[in-house]
C-alpha positions in Angstrom: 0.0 0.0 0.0 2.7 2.4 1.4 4.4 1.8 -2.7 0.8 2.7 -4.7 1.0 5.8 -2.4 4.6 6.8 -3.6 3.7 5.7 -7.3 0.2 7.2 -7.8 1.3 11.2 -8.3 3.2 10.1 -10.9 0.4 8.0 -12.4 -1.8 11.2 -12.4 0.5 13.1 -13.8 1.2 10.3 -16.9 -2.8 10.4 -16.9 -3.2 14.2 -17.2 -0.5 14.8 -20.1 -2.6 12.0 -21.9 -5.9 13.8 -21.1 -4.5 17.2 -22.4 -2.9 15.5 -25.7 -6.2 13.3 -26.6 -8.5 16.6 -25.8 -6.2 19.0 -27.9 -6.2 16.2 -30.7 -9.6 16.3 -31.5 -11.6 17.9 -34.2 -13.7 20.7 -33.7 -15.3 22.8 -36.0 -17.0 24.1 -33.5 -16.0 28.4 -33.7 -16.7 31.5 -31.6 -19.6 32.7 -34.0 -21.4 29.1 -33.3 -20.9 29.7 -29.4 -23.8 32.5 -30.0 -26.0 30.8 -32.2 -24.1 31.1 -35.6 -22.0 28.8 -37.4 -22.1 27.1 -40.1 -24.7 24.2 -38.8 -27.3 26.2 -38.0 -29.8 23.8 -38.7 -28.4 21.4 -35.9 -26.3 19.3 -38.1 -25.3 16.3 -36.1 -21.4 14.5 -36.9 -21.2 10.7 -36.2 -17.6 10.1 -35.3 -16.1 7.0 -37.2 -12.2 5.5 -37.6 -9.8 7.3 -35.8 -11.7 10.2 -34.5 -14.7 7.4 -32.4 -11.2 5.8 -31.3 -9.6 9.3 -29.3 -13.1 10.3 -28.2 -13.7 7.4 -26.3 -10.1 6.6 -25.3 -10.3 10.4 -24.6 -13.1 8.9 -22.2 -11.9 6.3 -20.7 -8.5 8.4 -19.8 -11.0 11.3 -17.8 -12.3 8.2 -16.0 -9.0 6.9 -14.7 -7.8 10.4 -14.0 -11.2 11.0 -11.6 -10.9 7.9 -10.3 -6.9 8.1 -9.3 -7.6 11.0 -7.8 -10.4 9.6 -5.1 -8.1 6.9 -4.6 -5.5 9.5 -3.6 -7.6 11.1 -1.4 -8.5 8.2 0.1 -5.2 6.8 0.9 
């Protein structure tokens, strides 16, 4: 136990730079005129992620998971 709590900041921190890369690595067309209402989907245009891009979101997912839940555990211990 007394070895998880030496080793687990560094596990966050190898979680986190993940996070940030897989976050910043994903498409958006999403720009400051749509924040208001603009854009050019104005009509509500739905994307379906496929390939590559369904792979990051949901690894992009599953890395948020095992950030939140690294950090309980660290606040538990």
């Amino acid at each position: 136990m007394e070895s998880l709590v030496n080793i687990l900041p560094y596990i966050q921190m190898v979680l986190s730079v993940l996070l940030i890369i897989g976050i910043l690595m994903q498409q958006s067309d999403a720009s400051l005129g749509a924040v208001f209402g603009g854009g050019n989907d104005a009509g509500g245009i739905q994307h379906t992620r496929r390939g590559l891009e369904k792979i990051l979101f949901n690894g992009t997912i599953i890395l948020g998971v095992l950030f939140i839940l690294t950090a309980f555990l660290s606040l538990i211990l």
